[in-house]
C-alpha positions, 0 to 999 in steps of 0.5 A: 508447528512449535513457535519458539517463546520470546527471548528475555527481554533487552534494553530499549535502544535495542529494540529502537535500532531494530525498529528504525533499520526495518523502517529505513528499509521498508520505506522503499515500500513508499518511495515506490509510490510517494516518489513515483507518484510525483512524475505519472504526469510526466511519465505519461507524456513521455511514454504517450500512454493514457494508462499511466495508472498502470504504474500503480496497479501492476505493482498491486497485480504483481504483489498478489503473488508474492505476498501469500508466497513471501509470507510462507517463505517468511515462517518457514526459512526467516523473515530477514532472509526474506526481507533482503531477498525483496530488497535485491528485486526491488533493486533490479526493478528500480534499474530496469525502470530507470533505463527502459525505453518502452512503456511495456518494459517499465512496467516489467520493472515496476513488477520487480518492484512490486516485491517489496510490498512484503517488506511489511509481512517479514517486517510487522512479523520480525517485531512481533517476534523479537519485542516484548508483548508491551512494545508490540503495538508501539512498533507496529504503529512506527513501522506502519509509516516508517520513519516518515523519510519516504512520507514526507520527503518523497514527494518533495525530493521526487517533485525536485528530481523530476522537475530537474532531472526527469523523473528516471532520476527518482529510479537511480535514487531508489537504487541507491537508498536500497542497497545503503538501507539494505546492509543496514539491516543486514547489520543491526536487525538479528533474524527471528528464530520462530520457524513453522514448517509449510508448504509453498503454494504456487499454483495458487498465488498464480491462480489469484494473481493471474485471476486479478491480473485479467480482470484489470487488463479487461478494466484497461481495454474494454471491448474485451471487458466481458472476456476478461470478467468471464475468465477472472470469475473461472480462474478465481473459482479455481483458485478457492477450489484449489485451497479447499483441496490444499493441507496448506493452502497458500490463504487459509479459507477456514481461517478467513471464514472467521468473522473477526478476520474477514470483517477486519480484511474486509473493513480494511481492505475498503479503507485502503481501496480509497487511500491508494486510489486517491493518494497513488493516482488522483491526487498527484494528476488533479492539482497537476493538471492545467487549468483549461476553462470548460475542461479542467476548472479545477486544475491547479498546473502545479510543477511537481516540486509544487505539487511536493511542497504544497501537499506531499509534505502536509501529507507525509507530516501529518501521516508519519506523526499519525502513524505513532499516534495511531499506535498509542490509540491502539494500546489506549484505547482500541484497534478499532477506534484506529481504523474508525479514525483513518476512514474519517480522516480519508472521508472527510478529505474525498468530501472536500475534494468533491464539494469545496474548491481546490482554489487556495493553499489552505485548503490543500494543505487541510486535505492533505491533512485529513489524508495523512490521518486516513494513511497513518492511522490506518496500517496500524489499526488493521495489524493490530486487529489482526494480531489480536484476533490471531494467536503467534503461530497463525500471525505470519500467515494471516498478516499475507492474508491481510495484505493480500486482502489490501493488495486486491482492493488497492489493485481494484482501486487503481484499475478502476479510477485509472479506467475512469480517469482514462476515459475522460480524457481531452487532447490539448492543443499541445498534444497532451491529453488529460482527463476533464472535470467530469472524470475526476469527479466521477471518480471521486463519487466512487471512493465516496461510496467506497468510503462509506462501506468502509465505515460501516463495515468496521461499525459493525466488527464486534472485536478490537473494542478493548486495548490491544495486548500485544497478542498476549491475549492469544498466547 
């Protein structure tokens, strides 16, 4: 499994063309959730679903299988083929959703486009290919929030699109975005020329998915919850059985057992279990939701153009100028203290939610804030720490595992305070439902508790003190 030396270093508008064609493309990967996001209140209403966090957790479900599966294909036949290839699925999904007339069939174009959640694998692997060591840390932390298009200016053209056109005209504009972006990329970004040969294991990547995939239909309908635990824990056991078996599993148990790659998966994956589920589903149907005396106190009604304005575009400006910075910090100082840095962010912004009252613009704007710094740092601190603790041949296939790693707890984060959420839910006279107080806040209690782990765990990692390298610690 030779890994090809790095060519001689170019100019740095080179390098700088690469980096903003990748992140043009890869913000599909946030357009599927900043745009989307804006429209779940409306989405809701007119499919007639209390499930609407569904929208969410199956692109999560669905992207457990093909990250693992995509990071294979990634080293074995070139991380830009592989990158094109998700660009035209999330294309198909985009039309499937703009014109399905039933909830089921939606949600089979989200599953489409939950492909594009590879992008980061081919993407973060393409700069760790094609950069010299010094640059790597820099464009891991601007490909990590893109270039802030989908960040700041989703929710905003998502809020206008949806109060003007419904929120279907968000799907025609990721349709188009994808195929202009897509050939983009297809001129300016050359293809890696490191190949390692492996095996695809699909088998595998079905037993996870379906694994996850049970648990949250058990988590949706919850008289068949005990069912569904039951036959997760069988298919997951299969699963760990399978890979001990495989010559190249499709996650490497021997390589994850090792402390400074579990803790990071483990740290990380905690992170972003309250950044998902706070910033993809709760946040856009709290200050959305109307305020009802005795139900929903804390209700704003916010339009979604409101919603966009008032926090989407705090939140994607602090979040894209976090991103860059949070790569500087790795290089400076430590990847470590990155991730320190978005968990306090995201921490202290639940704590606002939970304890201050979301009754003016200034604080929304703060929460918003501390919500960017939680996104924009975190990316860049877990890739970072999986690039330094892993030498060049093993990158592509534990940056699947980390995102794997993310998959399942965004997937679990989603399914669980959409299931809390949903259960919370009061009929208005109007004849839509939304969820009251007490859900919110009980949701929020578990990210709290969520967020404190997550703090803890990365306490505890004894790698990722020192600045990053690059990798070239590991060459």
């Amino acid at each position: 499994m030779a890994v090809e030396p790095r060519t001689a270093e170019r100019s740095r508008g080179y390098y700088v063309a690469i980096v903003v064609a990748i992140a043009l493309l890869t913000e599909n990967a946030n357009f599927e959730f900043t745009l989307v996001g804006v429209g779940l209140p409306d989405i809701a209403a007119a499919f007639g679903t209390g499930q609407v966090a569904l929208v969410m957790t199956v692109v999560f479900v669905a992207s457990l299988v093909f990250l693992p599966i995509a990071g294979k294909l990634a080293d074995t036949h070139g991380k830009k083929k592989v990158l094109l290839a998700a660009a035209v699925m999330f294309g198909a999904g985009s039309l499937i959703c703009a014109l399905a007339p039933v909830y089921w069939l939606f949600l089979a174009g989200r599953v489409l486009q939950s492909a594009f959640v590879v992008a980061y694998v081919a993407g973060y692997g393409l700069i760790r290919d094609l950069f010299p060591p010094r640059l790597v840390p820099l464009g891991v932390g601007a490909l990590g929030v893109g270039t802030g298009v989908a960040a700041f200016g989703g929710p905003l053209l998502g809020g206008y699109l949806v109060d003007a056109y419904g929120f279907r005209s968000a799907f025609w504009f990721t349709l188009g975005y994808d195929v202009v972006v897509s050939t983009l990329v297809l001129l300016v970004v050359p293809e890696t020329r490191v190949r390692i040969k492996r095996r695809i294991d699909v088998a595998g990547g079905l037993l996870l998915g379906g694994g996850m995939a049970v648990l949250v239909l058990g988590l949706v309908e919850k008289e068949y919850l005990g069912y569904a635990v039951a036959l997760s824990v069988v298919l997951l056991v299969l699963f760990v059985l399978v890979e001990r078996r495989r010559a190249e599993p499709l996650i490497d148990l021997a390589l994850a057992s090792q402390p400074k790659v579990w803790l990071t998966l483990l740290a990380s994956g905690t992170a972003i279990f309250v950044t998902t589920a706070n910033s993809s589903v709760l946040i856009p149907q709290l200050l959305r939701t109307p305020h009802v005396p005795g139900v929903a106190e804390r209700g704003l009604g916010m339009n979604a153009l409101e919603y966009g304005v008032s926090y989407g575009l705090p939140f994607g400006l602090v979040g894209a100028a976090a991103g860059y910075a949070a790569g500087w910090v790795c290089r400076r100082f430590a990847p470590r203290t990155a991730l320190l840095t978005s968990i306090a962010g995201t921490l202290g912004g639940v704590v606002l939610i939970l304890f201050g009252q979301l009754n003016g613009p200034v604080l929304i704007v703060v929460i918003a804030a501390l919500m960017g710094i939680g996104l924009g740092f975190l990316y860049a601190g877990a890739n970072n720490l999986v690039i330094e603790a892993v030498p060049a041949e093993a990158q592509g296939v534990t940056t699947s595992l980390l995102y794997t790693a993310l998959g399942v707890m965004n997937t679990l984060g989603t399914a669980i305070v959409g299931s809390i959420t949903a259960a919370h839910q009061v009929r208005l006279g109007t004849g839509v439902s939304i969820t009251n107080d007490t859900g919110y806040q009980a949701a929020y209690f578990v990210l709290l508790g969520v967020g404190v782990l997550a703090l803890l765990l990365t306490f505890l990692m004894r790698h990722g003190r020192t600045p990053a390298t690059g990798g070239t610690a590991n060459a």
